[in-house]
C-alpha positions in Angstrom: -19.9 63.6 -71.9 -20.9 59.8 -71.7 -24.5 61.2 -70.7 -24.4 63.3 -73.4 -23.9 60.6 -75.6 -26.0 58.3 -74.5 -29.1 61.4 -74.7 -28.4 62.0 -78.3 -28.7 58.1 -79.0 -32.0 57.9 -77.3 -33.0 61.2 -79.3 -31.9 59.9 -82.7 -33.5 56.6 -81.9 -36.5 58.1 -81.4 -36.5 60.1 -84.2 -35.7 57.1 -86.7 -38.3 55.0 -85.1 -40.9 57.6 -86.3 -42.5 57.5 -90.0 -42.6 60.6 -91.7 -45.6 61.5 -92.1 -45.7 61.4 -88.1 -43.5 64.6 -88.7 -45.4 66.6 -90.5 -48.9 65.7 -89.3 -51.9 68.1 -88.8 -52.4 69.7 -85.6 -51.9 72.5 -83.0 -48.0 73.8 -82.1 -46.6 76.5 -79.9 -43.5 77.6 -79.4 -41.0 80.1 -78.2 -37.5 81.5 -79.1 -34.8 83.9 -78.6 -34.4 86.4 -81.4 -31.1 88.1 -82.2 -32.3 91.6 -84.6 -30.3 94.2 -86.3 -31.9 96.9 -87.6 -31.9 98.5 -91.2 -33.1 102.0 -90.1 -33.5 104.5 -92.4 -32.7 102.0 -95.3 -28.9 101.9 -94.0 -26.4 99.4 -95.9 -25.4 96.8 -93.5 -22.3 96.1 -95.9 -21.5 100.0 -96.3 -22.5 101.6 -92.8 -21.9 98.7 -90.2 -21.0 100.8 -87.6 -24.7 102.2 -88.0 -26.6 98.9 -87.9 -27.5 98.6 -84.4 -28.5 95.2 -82.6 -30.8 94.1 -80.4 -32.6 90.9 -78.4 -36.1 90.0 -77.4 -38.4 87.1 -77.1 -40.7 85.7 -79.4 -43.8 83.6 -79.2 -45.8 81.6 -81.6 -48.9 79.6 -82.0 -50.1 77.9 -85.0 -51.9 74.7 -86.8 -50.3 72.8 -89.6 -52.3 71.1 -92.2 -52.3 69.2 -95.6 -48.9 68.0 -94.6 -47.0 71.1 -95.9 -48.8 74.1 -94.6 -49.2 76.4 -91.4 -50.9 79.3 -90.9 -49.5 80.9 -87.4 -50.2 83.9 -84.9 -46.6 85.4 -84.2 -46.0 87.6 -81.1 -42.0 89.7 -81.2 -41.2 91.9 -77.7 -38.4 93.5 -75.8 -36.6 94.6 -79.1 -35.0 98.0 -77.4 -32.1 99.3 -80.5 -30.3 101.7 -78.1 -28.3 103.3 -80.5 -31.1 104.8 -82.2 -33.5 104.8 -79.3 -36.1 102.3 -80.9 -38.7 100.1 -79.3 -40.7 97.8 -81.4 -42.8 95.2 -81.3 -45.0 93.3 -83.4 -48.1 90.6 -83.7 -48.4 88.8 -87.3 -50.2 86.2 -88.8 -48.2 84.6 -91.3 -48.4 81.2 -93.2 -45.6 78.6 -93.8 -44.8 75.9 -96.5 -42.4 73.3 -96.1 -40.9 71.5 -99.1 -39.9 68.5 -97.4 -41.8 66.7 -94.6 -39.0 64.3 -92.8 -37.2 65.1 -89.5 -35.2 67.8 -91.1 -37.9 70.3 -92.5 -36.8 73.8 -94.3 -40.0 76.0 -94.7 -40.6 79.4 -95.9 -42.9 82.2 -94.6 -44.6 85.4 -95.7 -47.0 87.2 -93.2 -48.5 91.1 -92.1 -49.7 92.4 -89.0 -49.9 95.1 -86.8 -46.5 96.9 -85.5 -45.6 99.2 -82.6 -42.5 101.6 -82.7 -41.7 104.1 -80.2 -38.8 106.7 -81.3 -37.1 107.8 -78.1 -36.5 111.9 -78.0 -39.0 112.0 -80.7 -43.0 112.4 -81.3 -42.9 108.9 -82.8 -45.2 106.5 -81.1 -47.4 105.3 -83.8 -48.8 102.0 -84.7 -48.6 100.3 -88.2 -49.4 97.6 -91.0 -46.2 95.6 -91.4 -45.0 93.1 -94.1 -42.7 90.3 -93.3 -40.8 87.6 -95.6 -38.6 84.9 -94.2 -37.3 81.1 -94.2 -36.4 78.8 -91.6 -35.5 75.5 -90.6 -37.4 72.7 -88.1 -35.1 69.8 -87.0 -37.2 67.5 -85.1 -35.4 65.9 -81.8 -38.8 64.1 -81.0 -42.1 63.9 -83.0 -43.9 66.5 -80.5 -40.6 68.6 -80.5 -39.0 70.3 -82.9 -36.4 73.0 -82.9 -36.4 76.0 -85.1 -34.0 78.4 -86.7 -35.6 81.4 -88.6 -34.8 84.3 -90.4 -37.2 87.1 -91.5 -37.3 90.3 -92.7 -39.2 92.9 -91.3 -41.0 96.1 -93.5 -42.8 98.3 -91.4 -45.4 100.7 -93.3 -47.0 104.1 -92.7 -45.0 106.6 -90.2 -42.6 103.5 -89.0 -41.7 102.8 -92.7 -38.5 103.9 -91.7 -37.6 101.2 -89.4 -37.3 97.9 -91.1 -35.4 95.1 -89.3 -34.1 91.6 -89.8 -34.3 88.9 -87.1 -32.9 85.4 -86.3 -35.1 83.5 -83.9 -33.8 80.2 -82.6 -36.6 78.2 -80.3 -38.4 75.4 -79.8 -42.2 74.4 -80.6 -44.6 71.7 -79.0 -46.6 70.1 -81.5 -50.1 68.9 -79.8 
C-alpha cells in the first residue's frame, strides 16, 4: 500500500510538473485496449429485451497523429469480438478523427469515423464484408506526458448485408504518445 502511495505521488508529480500544452502536443500515438461490446442485433431494445443483448470481449488497436492542439485523425483496428449467443464474429478497421474540447491532463474528446467491417453469421450464408459508420466519445487522463490512459465509448452501424448487426463497445487502454 505504502508503494502504492508513494507511485501515485511520483505520477501526479509528474503530471503537475508538465505545462499543458505539453499534453496536447502534435505528434504520433499508439495504443491498445480491452473492449467490453454488447450487441444490438436486429435493432433489439437493450432496456426491453436484455435477456437478448448478448456480450462479448476482444482487443483493440490504434494508431494516430494529433495536431492543431485539439485534433486527431486515427487508424482503428477491433478483433476477437465472438457474440455466442447469436453466433457472430466481427471485426473492423476505421479511420476516424477526434476533437478534444479541453487540452490539460484530463482530456474528454469525441469521435466519428467509417471503415471497412467483417461479419460472419455462424449456421448461416452470412460472411460478407461492409462500409460501417461509427460515433463515439471518450476520455484521456494523462498519468505521464507520453502516457495517457483512455476510456471510450462508440457505437457501431454496420451497412449493406451486416446492417443488421450494430454494436456498442467500451474500450479501456492505454496509448504512447511519440
Amino acid at each position: 500500500m505504502k508503494r502504492l502511495a508513494i507511485l501515485a505521488v511520483v505520477f501526479g508529480l509528474a503530471a503537475c510538473s508538465v505545462t499543458p500544452s505539453e499534453f496536447s502536443r502534435s505528434g504520433l500515438y499508439a495504443g491498445a485496449s480491452v473492449i467490453g461490446a454488447a450487441s444490438d442485433f436486429d435493432n433489439i431494445s437493450v432496456v426491453d429485451d436484455l435477456d437478448k443483448v448478448d456480450y462479448t470481449a476482444g482487443i483493440g488497436l490504434r494508431g494516430g497523429y494529433r495536431f492543431l492542439d485539439r485534433f486527431a485523425i486515427e487508424a482503428a483496428y477491433e478483433g476477437g469480438m465472438d457474440w455466442r449467443k447469436h453466433d457472430v464474429r466481427m471485426q473492423t478497421i476505421a479511420l476516424q478523427g477526434k476533437v478534444y474540447p479541453l487540452t490539460g491532463a484530463v482530456q474528454p474528446y469525441g469521435l466519428i469515423g467509417g471503415g471497412y467491417a467483417s461479419g460472419k453469421v455462424s449456421g448461416t450464408n452470412l460472411d460478407d464484408r461492409a462500409a460501417f459508420w461509427r460515433l463515439g466519445a471518450g476520455l484521456e487522463v494523462y498519468i505521464l506526458p507520453f502516457l495517457p490512459l483512455f476510456f471510450e465509448l462508440d457505437y457501431t452501424l454496420p451497412t449493406g448485408d451486416l446492417s443488421d448487426l450494430p454494436y456498442a463497445t467500451g474500450h479501456l487502454g492505454a496509448l504512447f504518445r511519440f
